[in-house]
C-alpha positions, -999 to +999 in steps of 0.1 A: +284-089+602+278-126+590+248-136+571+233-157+600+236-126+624+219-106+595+190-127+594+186-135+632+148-134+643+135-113+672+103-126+682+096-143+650+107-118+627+137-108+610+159-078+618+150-061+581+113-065+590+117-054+625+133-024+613+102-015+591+077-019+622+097+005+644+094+028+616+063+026+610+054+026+649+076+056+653+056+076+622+019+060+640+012+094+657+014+115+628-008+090+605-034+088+634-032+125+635-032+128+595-066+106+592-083+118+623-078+157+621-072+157+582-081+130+562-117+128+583-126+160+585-124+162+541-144+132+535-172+147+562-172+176+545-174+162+513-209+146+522-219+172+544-215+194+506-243+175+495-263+183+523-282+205+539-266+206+574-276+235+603-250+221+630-281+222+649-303+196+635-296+163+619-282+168+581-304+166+552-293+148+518-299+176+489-278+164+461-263+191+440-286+218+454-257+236+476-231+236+440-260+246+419-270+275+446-235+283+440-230+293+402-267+308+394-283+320+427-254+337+450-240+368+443-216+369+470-200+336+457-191+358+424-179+389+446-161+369+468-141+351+441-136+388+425-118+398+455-097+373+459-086+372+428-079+406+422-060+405+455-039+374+445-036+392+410-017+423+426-007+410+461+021+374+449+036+396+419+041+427+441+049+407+469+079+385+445+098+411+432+101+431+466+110+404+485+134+391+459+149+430+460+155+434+494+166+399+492+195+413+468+202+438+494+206+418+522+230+400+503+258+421+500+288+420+523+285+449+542+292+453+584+263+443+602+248+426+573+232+398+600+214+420+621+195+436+587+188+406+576+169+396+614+155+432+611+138+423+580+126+387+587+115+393+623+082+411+613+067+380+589+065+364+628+044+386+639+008+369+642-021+380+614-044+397+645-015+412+662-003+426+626-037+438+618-046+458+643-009+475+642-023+480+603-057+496+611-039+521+638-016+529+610-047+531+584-068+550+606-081+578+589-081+606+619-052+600+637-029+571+618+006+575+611+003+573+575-022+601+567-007+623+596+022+619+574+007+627+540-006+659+557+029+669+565+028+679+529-003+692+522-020+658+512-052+643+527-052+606+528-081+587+520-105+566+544-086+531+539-105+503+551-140+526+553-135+531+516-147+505+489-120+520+470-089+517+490-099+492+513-083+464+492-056+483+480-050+488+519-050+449+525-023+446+499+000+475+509-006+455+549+002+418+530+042+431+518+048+434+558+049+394+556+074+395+527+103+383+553+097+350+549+097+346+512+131+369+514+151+337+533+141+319+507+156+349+479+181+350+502+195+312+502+186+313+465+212+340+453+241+328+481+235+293+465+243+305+426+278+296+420+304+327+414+320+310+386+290+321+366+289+358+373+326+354+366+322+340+329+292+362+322+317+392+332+345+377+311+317+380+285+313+416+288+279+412+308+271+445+327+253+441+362+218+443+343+229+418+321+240+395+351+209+399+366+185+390+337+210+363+322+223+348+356+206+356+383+173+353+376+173+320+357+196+306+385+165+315+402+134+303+388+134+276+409+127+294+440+106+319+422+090+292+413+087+280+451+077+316+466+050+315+433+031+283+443+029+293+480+022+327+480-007+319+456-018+292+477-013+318+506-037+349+487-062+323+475-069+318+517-072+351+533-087+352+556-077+371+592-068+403+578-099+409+564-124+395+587-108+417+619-101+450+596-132+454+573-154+420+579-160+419+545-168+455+538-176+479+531-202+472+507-183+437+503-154+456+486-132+429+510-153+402+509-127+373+503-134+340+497-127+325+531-144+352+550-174+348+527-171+306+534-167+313+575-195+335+572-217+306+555-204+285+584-207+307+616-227+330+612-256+315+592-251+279+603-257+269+566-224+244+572-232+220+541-234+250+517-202+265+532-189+229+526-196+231+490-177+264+494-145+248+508-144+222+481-148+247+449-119+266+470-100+231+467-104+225+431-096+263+428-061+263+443-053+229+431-065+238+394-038+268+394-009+253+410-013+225+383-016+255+360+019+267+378+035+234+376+026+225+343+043+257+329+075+253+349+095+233+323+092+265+298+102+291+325+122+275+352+157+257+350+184+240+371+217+243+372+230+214+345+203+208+329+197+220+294+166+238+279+153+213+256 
């Protein structure tokens, strides 16, 4: 193409530039979408956090009243980040090494190894109220599957979600269903390390434990560290499971975080405290990802690159 036919105009502009506004006019729905139902709704909630806003009358300018109510005169904001923490805590570890282990399964070469592998992902689909009420049926303490089992030998299973004790043990046992998901990702992780290296490391005289710590898992780390940063981001948000199972109880023993900031919303109507509550949920989730980032040059690696 000659240099003339290059730089032709089209309506006063040249082809390079007319290139750029299709692009841009192309991409125009999903920045109008971005600001309006994204961008808009966090700055309004930014101010309304410094108000005090009823949804019902006409918002009221307090300051710093709503984040000081926060760290010295609400209990529940304390209980609230307890529970989600502790859930997080147990729930993205647990929920890592099973998925990366049935991950290893699914990844042998054995007859029929595709429809396991559907088997496996098809329940993370399933939709949080659907999967929850499945989970209370199997929770309940009368007549559910899982202590009619345990009394098959002699064992009498505990209330679940009526106890403060096992209730959030229960909600972690019900948050492995989802682990499909984080599996594909396993999955494409360990099909993507190249054989070569389980070939040297068994020219070396690696066993299969020794593979696994010393070429599997560091070939790894970059999707562990993938499945780390969502499934934290994931815990840190619960929400559904909780609010149709336990709503919160009992005796806030499931009180998460979001539930507690819906509640604020919803049900009281205090929307510029529950504000306040979203945005210390923002700086929380984006303070420990940058924690998790941060740390990943020490733990995760790439294949040729060298630890420094």
């Amino acid at each position: 193409m000659s240099m003339v036919a290059q730089t032709r105009t089209y309506r006063g502009m040249t082809a390079t530039t007319r290139e750029k506004v299709d692009g841009y006019l192309f991409i125009l729905p999903w920045i109008l979408g971005f600001l309006i139902f994204t961008i808009g709704p966090m700055i309004a909630s930014l101010y309304f956090s410094f108000t005090d806003y009823s949804l019902l009358e006409a918002s009221k300018w307090v300051g710093l009243d709503n984040y000081t109510k926060l760290f010295t005169n609400d209990p529940k904001f304390g209980i609230s980040l307890s529970v989600t923490f502790r859930y997080a805590l147990v729930s993205v570890p647990l929920g890592l090494v099973l998925a990366l282990l049935v991950a290893m399964l699914l990844n042998q070469k054995v007859p029929g190894i595709r429809f396991y592998r559907t088997a496996f992902y098809l329940p993370s689909l399933l939709g949080g109220v659907a999967l929850t009420l499945i989970w209370m049926w199997i929770f309940s303490p009368a007549y559910g599957l899982l202590n009619s089992f345990l009394r098959l030998f002699g064992v009498e299973g505990p209330l679940w979600f009526q106890s403060q004790v096992w209730a959030l043990p229960g909600l972690i046992i019900m948050s492995l269903w989802g682990v499909g998901a984080r599996m594909i990702i396993f999955l494409a992780g360990l099909q993507n390390i190249p054989d070569h290296l389980y070939e040297a490391a068994e020219m070396d005289g690696a066993g299969t434990t020794r593979r696994f710590w010393h070429v599997t898992i560091p070939m790894l780390t970059p999707t562990i560290f993938f499945n780390l940063i969502m499934g934290v981001i994931g815990s840190l948000q619960t929400f559904a499971q909780a609010f149709i199972a336990t709503s919160g109880g009992p005796n806030n023993a499931t009180l998460f975080y979001a539930l507690y900031l819906y509640q604020n919303a919803f049900q009281y109507f205090e929307m510029g405290y529950a504000s306040a509550l979203a945005w210390i949920l923002f700086a929380v989730i984006l303070v420990l990802t940058l924690v998790v980032i941060r740390s990943s040059p020490m733990w995760v690696f790439y294949e040729g690159t060298l630890r420094k």
